[in-house]
N, C-alpha and C positions, 0 to 999 in steps of 0.2 A: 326508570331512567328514560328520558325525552327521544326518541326516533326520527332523525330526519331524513328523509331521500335526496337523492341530488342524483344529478346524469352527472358521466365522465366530464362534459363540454362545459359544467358549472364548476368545476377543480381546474379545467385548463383555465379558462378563463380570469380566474385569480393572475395576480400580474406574480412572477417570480421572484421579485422581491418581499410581496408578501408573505409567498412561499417558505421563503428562508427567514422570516420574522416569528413566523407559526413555529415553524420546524423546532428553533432555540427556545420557545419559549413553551412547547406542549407534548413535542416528545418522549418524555419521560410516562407519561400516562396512557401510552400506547403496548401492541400488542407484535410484538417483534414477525410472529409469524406473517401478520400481514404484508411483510416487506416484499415476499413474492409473491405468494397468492395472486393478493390484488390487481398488480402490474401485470400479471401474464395474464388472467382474467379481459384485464382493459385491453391490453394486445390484441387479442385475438376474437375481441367483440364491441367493436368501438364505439355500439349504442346501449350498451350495459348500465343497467341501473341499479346503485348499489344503497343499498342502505343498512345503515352503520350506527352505532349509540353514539353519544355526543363525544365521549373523551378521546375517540378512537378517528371522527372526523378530521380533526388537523393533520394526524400520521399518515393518512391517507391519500390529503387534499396533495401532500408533500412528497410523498411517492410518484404515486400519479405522475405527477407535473414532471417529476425528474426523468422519470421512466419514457413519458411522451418528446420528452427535447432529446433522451440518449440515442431514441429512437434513430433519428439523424448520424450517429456516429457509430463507429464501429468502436469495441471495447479496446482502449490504451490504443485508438488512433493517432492521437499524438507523438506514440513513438514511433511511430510507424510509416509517417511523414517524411518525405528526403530530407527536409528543411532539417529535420530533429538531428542532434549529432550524438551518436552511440556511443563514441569514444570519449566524450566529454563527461556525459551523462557514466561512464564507466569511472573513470578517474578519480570524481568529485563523490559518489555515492560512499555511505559507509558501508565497512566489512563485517561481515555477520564474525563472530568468534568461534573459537572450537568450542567453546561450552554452549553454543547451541546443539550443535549436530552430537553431542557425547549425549544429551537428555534427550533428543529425539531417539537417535540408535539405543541407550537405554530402553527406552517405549518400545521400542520396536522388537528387543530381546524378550520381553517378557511378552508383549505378543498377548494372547487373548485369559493367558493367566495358566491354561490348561497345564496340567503335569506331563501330558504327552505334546504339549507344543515345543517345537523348535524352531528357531526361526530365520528365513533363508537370506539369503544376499545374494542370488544372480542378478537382478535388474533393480534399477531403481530408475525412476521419472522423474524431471523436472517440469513441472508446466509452468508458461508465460518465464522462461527461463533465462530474457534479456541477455543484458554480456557474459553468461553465465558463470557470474560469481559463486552460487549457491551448488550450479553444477558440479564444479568441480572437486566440492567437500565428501561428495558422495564416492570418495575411492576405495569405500570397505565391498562396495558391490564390485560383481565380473563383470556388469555393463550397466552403464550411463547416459540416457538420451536428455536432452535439452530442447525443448518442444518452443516454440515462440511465434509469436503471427508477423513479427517484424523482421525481413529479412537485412535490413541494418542494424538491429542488435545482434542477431547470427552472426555475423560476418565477423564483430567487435568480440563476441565470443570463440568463435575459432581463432582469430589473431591470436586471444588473448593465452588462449589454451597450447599454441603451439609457443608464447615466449615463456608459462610460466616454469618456474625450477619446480614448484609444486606438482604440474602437469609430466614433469620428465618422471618424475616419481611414482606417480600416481598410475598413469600409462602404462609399466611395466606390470603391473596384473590388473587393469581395467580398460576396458576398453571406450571414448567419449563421441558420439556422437550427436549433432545437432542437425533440427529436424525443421521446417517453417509447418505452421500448423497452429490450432486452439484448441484449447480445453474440452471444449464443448461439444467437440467430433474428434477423437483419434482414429475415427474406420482406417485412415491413411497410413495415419503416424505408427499407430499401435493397433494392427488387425487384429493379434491372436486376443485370444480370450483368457481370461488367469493365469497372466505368465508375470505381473510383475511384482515385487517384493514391498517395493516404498515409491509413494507417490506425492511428490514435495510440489509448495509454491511458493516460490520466498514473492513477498511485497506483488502477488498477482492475483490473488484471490478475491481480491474485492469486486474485480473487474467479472467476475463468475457469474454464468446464469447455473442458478443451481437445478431447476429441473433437467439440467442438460449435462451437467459436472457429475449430479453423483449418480447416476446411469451409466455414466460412462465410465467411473471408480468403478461402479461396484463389475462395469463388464470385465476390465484390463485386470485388477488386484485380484492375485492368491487369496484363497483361504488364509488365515495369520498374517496375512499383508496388513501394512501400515500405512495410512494418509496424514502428512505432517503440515497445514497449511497454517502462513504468518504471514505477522505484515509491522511494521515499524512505522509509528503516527508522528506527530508535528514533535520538533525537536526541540530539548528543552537548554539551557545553560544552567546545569546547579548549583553553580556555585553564588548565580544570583537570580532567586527566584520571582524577585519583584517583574523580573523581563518579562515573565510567560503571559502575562496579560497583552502585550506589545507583539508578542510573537503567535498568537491568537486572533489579534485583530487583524494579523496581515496573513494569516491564513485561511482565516473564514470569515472577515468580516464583510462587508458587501460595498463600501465608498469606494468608486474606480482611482481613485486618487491615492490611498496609500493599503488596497487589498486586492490581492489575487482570489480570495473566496469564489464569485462567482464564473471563475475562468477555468475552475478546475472540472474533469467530466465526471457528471450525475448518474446513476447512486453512488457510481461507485466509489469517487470520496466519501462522501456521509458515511460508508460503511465503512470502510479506512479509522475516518474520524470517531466513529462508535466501535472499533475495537472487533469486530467481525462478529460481536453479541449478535447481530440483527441476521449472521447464515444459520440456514437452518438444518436443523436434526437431518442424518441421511435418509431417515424413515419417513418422511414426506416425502421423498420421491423415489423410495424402493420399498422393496416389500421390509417388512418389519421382523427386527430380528439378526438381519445381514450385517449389520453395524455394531459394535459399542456405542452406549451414548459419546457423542463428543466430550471429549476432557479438554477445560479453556483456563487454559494458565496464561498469566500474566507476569512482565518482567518489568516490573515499575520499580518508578521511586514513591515518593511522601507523597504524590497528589495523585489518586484514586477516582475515576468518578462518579460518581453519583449513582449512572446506568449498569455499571458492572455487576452480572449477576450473580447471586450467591454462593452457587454451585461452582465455584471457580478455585483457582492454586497461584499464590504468587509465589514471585522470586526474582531476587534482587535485578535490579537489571545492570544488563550486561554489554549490549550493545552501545558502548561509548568511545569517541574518540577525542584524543589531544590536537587542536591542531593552530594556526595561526589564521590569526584575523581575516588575514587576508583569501585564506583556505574556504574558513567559512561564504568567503562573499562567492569563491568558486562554488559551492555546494548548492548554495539559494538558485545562484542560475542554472542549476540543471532541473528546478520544478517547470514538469509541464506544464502547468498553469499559467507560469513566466512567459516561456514560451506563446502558449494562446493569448494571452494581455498584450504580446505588442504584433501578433495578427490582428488586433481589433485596434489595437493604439500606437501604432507605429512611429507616430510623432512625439511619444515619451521616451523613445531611444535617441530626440535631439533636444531633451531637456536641458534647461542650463544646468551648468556643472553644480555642483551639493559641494561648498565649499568646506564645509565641517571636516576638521581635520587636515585638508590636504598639505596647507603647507608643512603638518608635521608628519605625513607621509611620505612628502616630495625629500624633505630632508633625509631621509632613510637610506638615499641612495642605492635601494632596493628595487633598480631596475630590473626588467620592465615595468612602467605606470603603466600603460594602456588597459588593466584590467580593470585597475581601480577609482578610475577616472571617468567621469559624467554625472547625470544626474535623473536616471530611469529610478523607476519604482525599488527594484533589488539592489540600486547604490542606497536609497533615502532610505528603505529599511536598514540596512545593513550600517548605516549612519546614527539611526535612532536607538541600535542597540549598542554604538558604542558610548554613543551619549547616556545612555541611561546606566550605563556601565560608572560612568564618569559621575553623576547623578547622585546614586547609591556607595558606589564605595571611590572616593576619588584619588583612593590609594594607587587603584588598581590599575596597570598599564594597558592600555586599548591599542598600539600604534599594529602596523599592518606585520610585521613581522614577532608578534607578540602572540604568547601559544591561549588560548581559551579551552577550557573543557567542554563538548559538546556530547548528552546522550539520547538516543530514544529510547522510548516505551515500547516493548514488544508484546504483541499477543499471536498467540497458537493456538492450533487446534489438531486436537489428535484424535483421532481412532483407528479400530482395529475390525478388518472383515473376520466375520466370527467364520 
């Protein structure tokens, strides 16, 4: 097989559009572990010369490049911005189910399999814990912390935790705390050493540097401690699957005109978007042994893809919600991405108005309009998929107060400190 060398400054140099032309179309013939390696490699020696076999150069060029721009950002800076609204972003997000956390806390009872294991419930963790939706499910534990670097999703979290009826419940044998802080240092958050039981991340894990995450797992988790981390990817409508191609191109595609693709922050979408295949074993960055291999189950529907490894478990998926047209268009605008696309294009929030539909919205007399009215990038999508709704089955009612079924795909990942 052909060998070629290249310096880091020959992978920057690639324009990022190319970047992301490689990425789609060479990916699949790479080698997962390179996803950190590499990048912390070039980190921390920026004349590094690397040389690589041919199939493994695109995965590379593509890292690299992503790794070199994230550089500039801090991990889910986005939400982390005053401008971002936490309350919003709380509202519109979907609700994880109880049949998540019954199959995680299952994993977690049986613990490393041992006949003399038992397994404990004083603490549990949240990291990247945003409005902590996810926190709050953890009430089988005696205490609850909610770890987050953004002190406007805390805030939407305590609110949220002091109106819920769930929280009144839950309180009276747990105790919740939230914490501002990252994954990737608890010395602050979480001094002691083996004291905690479950260490969860709903939808923040991708954002993880892992030489720094499971160091700090394996310092915080008990012995029979458990690590639960997921994430929910691009959402699907199944009741017509012709859309997903439409809802594809406006999540990852790259035209500034009808996609947020390149708005979203690097890697840690692509890792999102590949299903969290590409985090790696905790034995790359602790001694071996201290872990279970990771267990990566999947909560899909019929479309599978391609890159999911074999060693895997599905199951039905469960994360779906009912909601109205109009709901949905609330949902679209709480993607960061959105957000970043009209910091760079701010003159597409005074687009003309996307007249499709409206007069048979306005007749609705489903005031307030003002949600659903202009013609920014998240009205035109959110236009194209009612159209194409109309398209396909033109039975089917689109108008804004009209309920759709909306699910994602879940993937987890589990293990157990032996």
């Amino acid at each position: 097989m052909r060998v070629q060398t290249f310096t880091l400054d020959a992978f920057i140099d690639m324009s990022p559009r190319r970047f992301f032309d490689l990425y789609e179309t060479q990916l699949q013939a790479c080698v997962s572990r390179l996803v950190w390696a590499y990048p912390c490699l070039a980190a921390r020696r920026p004349g590094l010369r690397l040389s690589v076999s041919h199939p493994k150069l695109f995965h590379l060029s593509t890292i690299i490049s992503e790794y070199r721009e994230s550089l500039n950002q801090t991990p889910m800076s986005t939400f982390a911005k005053a401008s971002f609204n936490a309350a919003t972003y709380s509202a519109w997000r979907p609700t994880y189910p109880p049949q998540l956390f019954e199959y995680i806390f299952a994993y977690h009872r049986r613990g490393t399999g041992s006949p003399t294991h038992e397994a404990r419930w004083e603490r549990a963790v949240d990291l990247g814990c945003g409005t902590g939706q996810a926190t709050l499910q953890l009430r089988p534990f005696r205490e609850v912390i909610g770890i987050d670097p953004s002190g406007g999703m805390l805030e939407t979290a305590r609110a949220s935790l002091a109106k819920s009826s769930l929280a009144a419940a839950a309180t009276r044998d747990t105790s919740f705390t939230f914490l501002e802080g990252s994954a990737e240092d608890l010395s602050k958050t979480i001094p002691e050493n083996e004291n905690v039981d479950l260490l969860i991340a709903a939808q923040a894990a991708h954002w993880f540097d892992w030489s720094k995450v499971w160091p700090e797992t394996h310092r915080v988790l008990r012995r029979g401690g458990t690590t639960a981390f997921w994430v929910y990817a691009e959402f699907r409508l199944p009741q017509f699957p012709s859309l997903t191609s439409i809802i594809t191109a406006y999540a990852q595609g790259n035209d500034p005109r009808t996609s947020l693709g390149p708005h979203f922050q690097r890697p840690g979408r692509t890792i999102l978007e590949r299903y969290l295949v590409d985090v790696p074993e905790p034995e790359a960055f602790v001694p071996s042994g201290e872990f279970t291999p990771l267990k990566r189950v999947y909560f899909f529907g019929d479309e599978i893809p391609s890159f999911i490894p074999e060693d895997r478990t599905f199951q039905p998926t469960f994360l779906r919600k009912e909601m109205r047209w109009r709901d949905l268009l609330g949902y679209l605008r709480t993607w960061s991405a959105l957000h970043n696309y009209h910091e760079k294009y701010p003159d597409d929030l005074k687009a003309d108005e996307d007249t499709r539909f409206l007069k048979e919205d306005l007749a609705t007399g489903a005031e307030p309009f003002d949600d659903i009215r202009g013609g920014d990038i998240s009205i035109r999508f959110w236009k194209d998929l009612r159209e194409g709704v109309n398209n396909s089955e033109p039975t089917e009612l689109v108008g804004i107060e009209d309920q759709v079924v909306v699910e994602w795909p879940v993937a987890l990942l589990l293990t157990t400190k032996m």
